[in-house]
C-alpha positions as CSV (number, residue, x, y, z in Angstrom):
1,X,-15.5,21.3,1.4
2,X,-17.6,22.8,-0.8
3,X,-19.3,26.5,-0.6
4,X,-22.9,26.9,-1.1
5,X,-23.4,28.3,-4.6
6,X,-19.7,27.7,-5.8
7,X,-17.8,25.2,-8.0
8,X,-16.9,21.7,-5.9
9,X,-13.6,19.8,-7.7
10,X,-11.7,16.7,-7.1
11,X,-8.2,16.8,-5.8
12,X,-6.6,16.0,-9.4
13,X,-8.8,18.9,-10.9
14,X,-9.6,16.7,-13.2
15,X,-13.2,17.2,-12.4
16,X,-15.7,20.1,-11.2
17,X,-19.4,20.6,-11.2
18,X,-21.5,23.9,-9.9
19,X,-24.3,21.7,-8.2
20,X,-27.6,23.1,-7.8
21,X,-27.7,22.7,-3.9
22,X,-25.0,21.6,-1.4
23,X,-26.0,20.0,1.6
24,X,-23.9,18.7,5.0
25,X,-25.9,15.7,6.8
26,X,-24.5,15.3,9.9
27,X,-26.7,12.2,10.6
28,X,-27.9,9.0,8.5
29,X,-31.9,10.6,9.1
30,X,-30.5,14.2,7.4
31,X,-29.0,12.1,4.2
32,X,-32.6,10.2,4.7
33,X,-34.2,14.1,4.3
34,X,-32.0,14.8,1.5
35,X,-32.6,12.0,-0.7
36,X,-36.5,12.2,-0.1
37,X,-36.1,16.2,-1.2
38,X,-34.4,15.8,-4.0
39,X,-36.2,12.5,-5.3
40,X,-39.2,14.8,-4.9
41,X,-38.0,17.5,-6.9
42,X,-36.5,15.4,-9.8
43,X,-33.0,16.3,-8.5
44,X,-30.4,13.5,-9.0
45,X,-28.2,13.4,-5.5
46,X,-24.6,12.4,-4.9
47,X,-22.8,12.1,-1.4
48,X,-18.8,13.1,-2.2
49,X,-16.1,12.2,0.4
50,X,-12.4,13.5,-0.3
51,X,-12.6,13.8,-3.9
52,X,-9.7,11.7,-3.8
53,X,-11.1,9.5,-7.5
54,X,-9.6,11.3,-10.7
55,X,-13.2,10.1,-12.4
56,X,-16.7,12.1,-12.2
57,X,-17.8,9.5,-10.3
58,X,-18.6,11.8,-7.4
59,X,-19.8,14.3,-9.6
60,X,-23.1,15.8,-8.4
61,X,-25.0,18.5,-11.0
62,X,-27.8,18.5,-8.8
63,X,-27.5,18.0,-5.3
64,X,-24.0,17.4,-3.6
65,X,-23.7,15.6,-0.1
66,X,-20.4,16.4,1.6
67,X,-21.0,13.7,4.4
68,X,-17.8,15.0,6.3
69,X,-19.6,15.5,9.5
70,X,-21.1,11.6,9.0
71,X,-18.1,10.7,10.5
72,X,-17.0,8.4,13.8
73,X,-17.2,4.9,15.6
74,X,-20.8,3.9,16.0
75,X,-20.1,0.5,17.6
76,X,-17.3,-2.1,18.3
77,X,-17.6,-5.8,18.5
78,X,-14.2,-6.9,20.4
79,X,-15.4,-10.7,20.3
80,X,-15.9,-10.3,16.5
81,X,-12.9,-7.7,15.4
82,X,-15.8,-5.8,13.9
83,X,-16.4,-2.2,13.9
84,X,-19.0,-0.2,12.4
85,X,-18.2,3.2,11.3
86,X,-19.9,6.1,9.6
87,X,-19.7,6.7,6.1
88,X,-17.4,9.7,5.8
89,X,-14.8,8.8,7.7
90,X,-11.4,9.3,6.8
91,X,-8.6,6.4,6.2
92,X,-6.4,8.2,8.2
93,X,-8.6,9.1,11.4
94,X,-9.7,5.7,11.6
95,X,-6.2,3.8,12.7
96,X,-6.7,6.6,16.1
97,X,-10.8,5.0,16.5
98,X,-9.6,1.5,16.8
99,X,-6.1,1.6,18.8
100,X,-8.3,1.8,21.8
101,X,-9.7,-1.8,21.0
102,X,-6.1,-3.0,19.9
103,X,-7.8,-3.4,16.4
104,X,-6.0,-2.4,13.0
105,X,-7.8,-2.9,9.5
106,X,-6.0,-5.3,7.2
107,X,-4.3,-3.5,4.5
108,X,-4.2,-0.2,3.4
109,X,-3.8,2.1,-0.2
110,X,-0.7,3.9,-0.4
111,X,-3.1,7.5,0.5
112,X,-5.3,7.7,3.0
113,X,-7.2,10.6,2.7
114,X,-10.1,9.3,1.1
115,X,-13.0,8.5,3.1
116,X,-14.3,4.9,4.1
117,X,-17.2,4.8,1.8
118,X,-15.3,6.6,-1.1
119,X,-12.7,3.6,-0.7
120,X,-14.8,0.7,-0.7
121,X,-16.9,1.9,-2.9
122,X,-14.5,2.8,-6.1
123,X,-12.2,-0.9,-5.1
124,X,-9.5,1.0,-3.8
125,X,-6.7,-1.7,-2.8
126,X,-2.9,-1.9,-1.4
127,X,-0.7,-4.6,-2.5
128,X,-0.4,-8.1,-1.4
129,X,-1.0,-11.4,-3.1
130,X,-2.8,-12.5,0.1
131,X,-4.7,-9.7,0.6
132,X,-7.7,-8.4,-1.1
133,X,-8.6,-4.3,-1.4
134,X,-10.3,-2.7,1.1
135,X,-13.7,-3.7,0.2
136,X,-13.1,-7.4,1.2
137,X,-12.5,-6.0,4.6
138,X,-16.1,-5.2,4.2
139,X,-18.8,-7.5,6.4
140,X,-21.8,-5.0,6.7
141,X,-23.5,-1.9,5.3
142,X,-26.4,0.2,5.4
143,X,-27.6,2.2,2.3
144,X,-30.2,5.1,2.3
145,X,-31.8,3.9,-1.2
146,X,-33.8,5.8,-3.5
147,X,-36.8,6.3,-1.6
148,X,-35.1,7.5,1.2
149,X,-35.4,3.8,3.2
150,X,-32.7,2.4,4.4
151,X,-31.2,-1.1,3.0
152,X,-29.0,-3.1,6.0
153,X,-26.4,-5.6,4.7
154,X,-25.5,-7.9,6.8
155,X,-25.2,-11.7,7.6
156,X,-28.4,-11.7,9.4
157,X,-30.2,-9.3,6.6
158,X,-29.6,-9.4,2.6
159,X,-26.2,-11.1,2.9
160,X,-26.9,-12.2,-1.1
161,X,-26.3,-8.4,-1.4
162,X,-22.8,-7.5,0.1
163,X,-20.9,-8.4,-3.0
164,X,-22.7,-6.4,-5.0
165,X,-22.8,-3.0,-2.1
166,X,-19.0,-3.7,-1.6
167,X,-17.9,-1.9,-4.5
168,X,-21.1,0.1,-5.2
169,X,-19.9,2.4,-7.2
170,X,-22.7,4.8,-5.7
171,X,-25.2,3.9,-8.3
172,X,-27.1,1.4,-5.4
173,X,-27.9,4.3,-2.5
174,X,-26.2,6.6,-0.4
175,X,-23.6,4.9,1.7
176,X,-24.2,6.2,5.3
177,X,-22.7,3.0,7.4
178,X,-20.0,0.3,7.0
179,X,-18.7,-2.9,8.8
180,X,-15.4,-3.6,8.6
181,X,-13.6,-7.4,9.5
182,X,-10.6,-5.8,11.2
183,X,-7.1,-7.3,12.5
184,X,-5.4,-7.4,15.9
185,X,-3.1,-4.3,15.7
186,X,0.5,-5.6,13.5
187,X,3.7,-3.7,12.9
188,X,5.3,-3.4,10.0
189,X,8.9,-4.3,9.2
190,X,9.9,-2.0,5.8
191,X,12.3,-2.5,3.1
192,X,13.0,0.1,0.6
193,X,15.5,-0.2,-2.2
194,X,16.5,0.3,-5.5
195,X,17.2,-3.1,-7.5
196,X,18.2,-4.0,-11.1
197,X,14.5,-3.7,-13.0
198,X,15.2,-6.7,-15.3
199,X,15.6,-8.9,-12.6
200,X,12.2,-7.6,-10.6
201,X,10.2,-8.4,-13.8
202,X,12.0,-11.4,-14.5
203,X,11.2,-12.5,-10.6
204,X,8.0,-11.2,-10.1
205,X,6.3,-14.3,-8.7
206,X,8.3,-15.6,-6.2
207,X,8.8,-11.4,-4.8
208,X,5.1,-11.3,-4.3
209,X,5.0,-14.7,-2.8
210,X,8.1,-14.1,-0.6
211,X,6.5,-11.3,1.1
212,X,3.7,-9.8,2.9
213,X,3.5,-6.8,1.1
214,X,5.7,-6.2,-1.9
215,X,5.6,-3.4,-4.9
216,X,7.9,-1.4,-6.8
217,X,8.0,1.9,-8.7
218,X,10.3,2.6,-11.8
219,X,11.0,6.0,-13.5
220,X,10.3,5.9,-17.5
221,X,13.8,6.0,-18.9
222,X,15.9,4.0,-15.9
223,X,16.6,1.0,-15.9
224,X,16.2,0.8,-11.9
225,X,12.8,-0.4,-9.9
226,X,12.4,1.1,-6.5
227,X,11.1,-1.6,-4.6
228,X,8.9,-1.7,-1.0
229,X,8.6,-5.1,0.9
230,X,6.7,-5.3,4.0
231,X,6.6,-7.7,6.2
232,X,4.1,-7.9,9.5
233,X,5.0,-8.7,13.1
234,X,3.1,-8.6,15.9
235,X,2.1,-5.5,18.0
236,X,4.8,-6.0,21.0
237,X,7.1,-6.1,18.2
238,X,9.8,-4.1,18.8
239,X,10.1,-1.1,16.3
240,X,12.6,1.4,14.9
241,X,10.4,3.9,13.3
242,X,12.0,6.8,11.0
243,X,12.9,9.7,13.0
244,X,11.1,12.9,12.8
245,X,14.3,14.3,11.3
246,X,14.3,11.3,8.6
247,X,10.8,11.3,7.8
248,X,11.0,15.5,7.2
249,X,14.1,14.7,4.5
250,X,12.4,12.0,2.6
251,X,8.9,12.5,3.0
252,X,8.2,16.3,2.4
253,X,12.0,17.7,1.4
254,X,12.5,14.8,-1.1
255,X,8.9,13.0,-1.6
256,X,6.9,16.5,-2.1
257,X,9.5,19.4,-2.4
258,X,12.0,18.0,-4.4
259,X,9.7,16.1,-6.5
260,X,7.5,19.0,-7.1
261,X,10.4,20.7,-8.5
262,X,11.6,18.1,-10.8
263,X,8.0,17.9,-12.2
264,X,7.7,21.4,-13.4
265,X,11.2,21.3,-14.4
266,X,10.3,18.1,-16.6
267,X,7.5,20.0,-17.9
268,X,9.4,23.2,-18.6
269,X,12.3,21.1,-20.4
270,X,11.2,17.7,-21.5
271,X,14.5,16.7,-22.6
272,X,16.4,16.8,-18.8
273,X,13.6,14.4,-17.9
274,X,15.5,11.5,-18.3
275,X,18.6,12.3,-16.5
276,X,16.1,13.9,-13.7
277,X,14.5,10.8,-13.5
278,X,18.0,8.8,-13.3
279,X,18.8,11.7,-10.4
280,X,15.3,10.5,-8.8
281,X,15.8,6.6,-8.8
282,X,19.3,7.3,-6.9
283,X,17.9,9.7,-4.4
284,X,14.4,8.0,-3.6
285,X,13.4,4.9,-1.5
286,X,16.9,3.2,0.4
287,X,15.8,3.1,4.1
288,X,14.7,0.2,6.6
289,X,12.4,1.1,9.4
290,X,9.3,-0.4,11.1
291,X,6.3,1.2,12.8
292,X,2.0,0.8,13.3
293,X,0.8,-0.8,10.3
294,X,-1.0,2.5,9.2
295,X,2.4,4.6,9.2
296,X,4.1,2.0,7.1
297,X,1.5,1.6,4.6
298,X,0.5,5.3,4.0
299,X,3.1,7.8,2.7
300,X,2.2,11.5,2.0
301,X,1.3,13.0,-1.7
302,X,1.8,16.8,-2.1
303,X,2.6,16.7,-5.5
304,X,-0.7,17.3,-7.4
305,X,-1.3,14.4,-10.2
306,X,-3.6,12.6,-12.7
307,X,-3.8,8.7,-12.5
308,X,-5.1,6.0,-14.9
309,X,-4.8,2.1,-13.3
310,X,-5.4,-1.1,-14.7
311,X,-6.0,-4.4,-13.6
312,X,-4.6,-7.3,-15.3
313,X,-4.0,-11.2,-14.6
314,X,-1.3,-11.5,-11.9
315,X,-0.1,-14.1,-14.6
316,X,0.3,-11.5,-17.7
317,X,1.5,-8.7,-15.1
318,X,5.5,-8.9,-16.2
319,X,4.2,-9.4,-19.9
320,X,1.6,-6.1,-19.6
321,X,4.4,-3.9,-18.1
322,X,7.0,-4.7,-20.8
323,X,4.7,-3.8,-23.1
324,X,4.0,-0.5,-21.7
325,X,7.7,0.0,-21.7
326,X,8.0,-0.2,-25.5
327,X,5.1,1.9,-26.4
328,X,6.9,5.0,-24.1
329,X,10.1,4.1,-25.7
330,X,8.5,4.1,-29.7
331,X,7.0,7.2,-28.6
332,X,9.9,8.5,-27.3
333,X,8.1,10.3,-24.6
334,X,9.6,12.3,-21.4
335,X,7.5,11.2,-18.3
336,X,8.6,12.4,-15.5
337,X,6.6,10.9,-12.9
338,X,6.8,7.0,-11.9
339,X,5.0,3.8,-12.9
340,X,3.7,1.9,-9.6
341,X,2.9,-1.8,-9.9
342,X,1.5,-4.0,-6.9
343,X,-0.5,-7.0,-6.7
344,X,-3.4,-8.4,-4.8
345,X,-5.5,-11.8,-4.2
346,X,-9.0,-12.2,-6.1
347,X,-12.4,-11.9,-4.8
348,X,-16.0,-12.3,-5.5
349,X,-16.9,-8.8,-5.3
350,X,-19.0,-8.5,-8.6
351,X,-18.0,-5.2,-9.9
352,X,-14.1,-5.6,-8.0
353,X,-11.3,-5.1,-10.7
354,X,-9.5,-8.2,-8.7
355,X,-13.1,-10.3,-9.0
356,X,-12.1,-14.2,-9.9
357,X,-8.3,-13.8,-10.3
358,X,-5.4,-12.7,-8.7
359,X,-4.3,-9.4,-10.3
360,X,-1.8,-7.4,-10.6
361,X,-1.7,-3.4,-10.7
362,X,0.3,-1.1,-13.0
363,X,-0.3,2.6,-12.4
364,X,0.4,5.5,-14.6
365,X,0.5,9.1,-13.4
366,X,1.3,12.9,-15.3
367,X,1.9,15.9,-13.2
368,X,-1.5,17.8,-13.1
369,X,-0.1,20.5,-15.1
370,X,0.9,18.1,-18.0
371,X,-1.3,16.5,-20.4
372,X,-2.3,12.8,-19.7
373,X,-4.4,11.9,-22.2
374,X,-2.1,10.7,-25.3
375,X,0.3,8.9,-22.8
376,X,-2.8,7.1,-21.0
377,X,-4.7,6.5,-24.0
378,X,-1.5,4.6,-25.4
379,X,-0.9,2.6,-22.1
380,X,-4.8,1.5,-21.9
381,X,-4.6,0.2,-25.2
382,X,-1.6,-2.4,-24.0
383,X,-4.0,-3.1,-20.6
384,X,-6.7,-3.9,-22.6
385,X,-4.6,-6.3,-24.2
386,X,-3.9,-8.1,-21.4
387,X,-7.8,-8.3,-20.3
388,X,-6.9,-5.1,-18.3
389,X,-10.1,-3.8,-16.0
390,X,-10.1,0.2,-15.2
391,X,-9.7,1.1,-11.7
392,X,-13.1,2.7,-11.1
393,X,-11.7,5.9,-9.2
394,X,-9.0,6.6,-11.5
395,X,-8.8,8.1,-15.6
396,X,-10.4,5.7,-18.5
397,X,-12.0,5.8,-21.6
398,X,-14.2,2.8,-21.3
399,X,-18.2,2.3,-21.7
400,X,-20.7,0.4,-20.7
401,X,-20.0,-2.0,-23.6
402,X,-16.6,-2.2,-23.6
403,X,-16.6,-2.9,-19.6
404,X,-19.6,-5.6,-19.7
405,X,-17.7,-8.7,-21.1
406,X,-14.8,-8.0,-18.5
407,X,-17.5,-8.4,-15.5
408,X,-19.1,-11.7,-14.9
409,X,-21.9,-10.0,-13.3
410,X,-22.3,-6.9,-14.7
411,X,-25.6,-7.2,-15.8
412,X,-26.7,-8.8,-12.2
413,X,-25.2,-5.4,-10.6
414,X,-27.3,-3.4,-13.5
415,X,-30.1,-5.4,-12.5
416,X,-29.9,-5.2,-9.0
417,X,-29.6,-0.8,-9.9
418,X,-32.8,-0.6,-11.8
419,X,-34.4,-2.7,-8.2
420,X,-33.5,-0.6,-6.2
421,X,-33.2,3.3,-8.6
422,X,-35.1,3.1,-11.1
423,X,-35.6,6.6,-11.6
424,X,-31.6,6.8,-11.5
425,X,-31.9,9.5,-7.9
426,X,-28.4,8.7,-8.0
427,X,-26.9,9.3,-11.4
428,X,-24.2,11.2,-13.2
429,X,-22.5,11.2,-16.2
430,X,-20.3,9.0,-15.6
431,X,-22.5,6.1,-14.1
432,X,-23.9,6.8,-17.7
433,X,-21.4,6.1,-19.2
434,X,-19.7,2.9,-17.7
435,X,-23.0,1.2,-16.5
436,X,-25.6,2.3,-19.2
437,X,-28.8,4.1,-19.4
């Protein structure tokens, strides 16, 4: 949350702004108030959720909407699996809103702390070759738009829109309502092991397709990938969840404690990061247990980080990670935290890094204390390579032109932003930047 008059940040502290006014709608007619203000004044206005993207995409100089309080269950539609939430809802209140209605959402990221709209709207995604990110889950919306109207999305009203509103990027309107296509409630049964990393890459295809849910992680200098595969049952399933006891050891002990140590050691000595990182791969991710869907999926993050991801071809995934092997091992550089690769099925979503193909994910992360930017430049230049696409929510370089040949319709979303804010209400520097003035 941020205090009136002070400094708002993002989680990664890769970001902060001083906005000139901070604002809390509780209700969509208060973010209807706010826009209409600030429009008035010549104020440009940004709702924020978690702060959860490592990019100024939330960034609001001028006036800042923490829509926490828009939060909730507005409606349920048990004949449809359809559920209509408020805006600033958090991923991981919502699991609790729909157990009621034996209702789970599809798939999940790997955090769940962001908020609904923040998610859909950046293409946040899990992993699965059958399964889209979050914002296919979407079926309905309703902006506030520039002049303070509201814009419904739905089948019955501007359904030619929803692909564009699905990953909005918040340069369409104020998010203040979603519909989401959910699931009967699932278990999940998990896997978690260490396995040779040549053989992974060298069997990528058939792991994905073998499984529900299936990604790995591998530690720079090891030759070892820790690899999760999920697989869903139904919800009488019978499950054998990690025990309280279990969870403590590997979750905050090993996941958060231990791994924050090893970080600022790595930082401190750079060359015990390989042997730390050997330590890690042994230590880390050897268990079996199944529980809810949403406590499989989601793990918990303590250790502070920066992330870049890119998007690539499912087909040049194995090809693009190699790659990024050799340009750590020419630079001979000591990264200490790991590479996460998943996969997931393509959509039509017009500004979605998975629109027209199935794609495949590699993520690269530095301790927040460390310096990202040489390592991350380096590994963008091999995504780009590879017809690589910037996750929206996470650390790039690209512009406007370098991002408009990898989007089939991003001058149909540009055109659709000049309908509907043409006096940019909702802009910031970095909707400058990757869409164009």
């Amino acid at each position: 949350m941020t205090r009136i008059g002070g400094t708002w940040q993002n989680w990664a502290r890769t970001e902060q702004v001083r906005p000139q006014r901070v604002e809390y709608p509780a209700t969509i007619e208060a973010v209807r108030r706010s826009v209409r203000a600030a429009a008035a004044r010549g104020l440009a206005v940004k709702a924020v959720g978690a702060g959860h993207s490592f990019t100024g995409i939330a960034v609001a100089p001028g006036v800042l909407l923490e829509l926490a309080d828009l939060s909730g269950l507005i409606a349920v539609d048990r004949e449809r699996a359809q559920v209509r939430l408020l805006a600033g809802t958090r991923l991981h209140r919502i699991p609790a809103l729909l157990a009621p209605y034996g209702l789970a959402m599809q798939n999940l990221g790997d955090i769940d702390r962001q908020s609904i709209s923040g998610a859909v709207s950046t293409g946040t995604h899990g992993t699965g070759e059958r399964f889209g990110g979050i914002a296919t889950q979407l079926v309905g919306a309703v902006l506030v738009t520039a002049d303070g109207e509201l814009l419904r999305i739905c089948a019955d009203e501007n359904p030619e829109l929803l692909p564009a509103v699905a990953v909005g990027l918040g340069a369409l309107g104020i998010l203040v309502e979603v519909t989401l296509q959910c699931v009967p409630a699932f278990v999940l049964s998990a896997l978690e092991r260490p396995e040779p990393l040549d053989e992974i890459i060298g069997d990528l295809p058939a792991r994905a397709a073998a499984a529900d849910h299936f990604e790995f992680y591998w530690f720079p200098h090891t030759d070892v990938a820790l690899t999760k595969t999920n697989a869903r049952l139904p919800a009488d399933a019978a499950t054998a969840p990690l025990s309280p006891g279990r969870r403590l050891v590997d979750d905050v002990v090993i996941g958060n404690g231990v791994h924050q140590a090893v970080c600022s050691l790595g930082r401190a000595v750079p060359p015990l990061v390989p042997t730390v990182n050997r330590l890690s791969a042994k230590v880390w991710g050897d268990r079996t247990f199944s529980d809810a869907s949403h406590r499989v999926f989601a793990t918990s993050r303590g250790v502070r980080f920066r992330e870049m991801e890119y998007a690539v071809p499912v087909e040049r995934l194995a090809d693009a990670f190699r790659d990024m092997q050799r340009v750590i091992d020419e630079h001979d550089w000591r990264i200490e935290f790991p590479v996460e690769v998943r996969m997931a099925a393509g959509d039509d979503l017009w500004m979605s890094t998975a629109h027209g193909r199935a794609t495949g994910y590699i993520a690269v992360h530095r301790y927040w204390r460390a310096d990202p930017h040489v390592y991350f430049a380096a590994v963008e230049e091999v995504m780009l390579a590879h017809e690589g696409r910037p996750h929206w929510g996470k650390m790039h370089t690209l512009d406007a032109d370098a991002l408009r040949p990898r989007y089939p319709h991003f001058d149909d979303f540009v055109a659709l932003r000049d309908r509907l804010d043409p006096q940019r209400v909702f802009r910031n520097p970095y909707l400058g930047r990757v869409l164009g003035d």
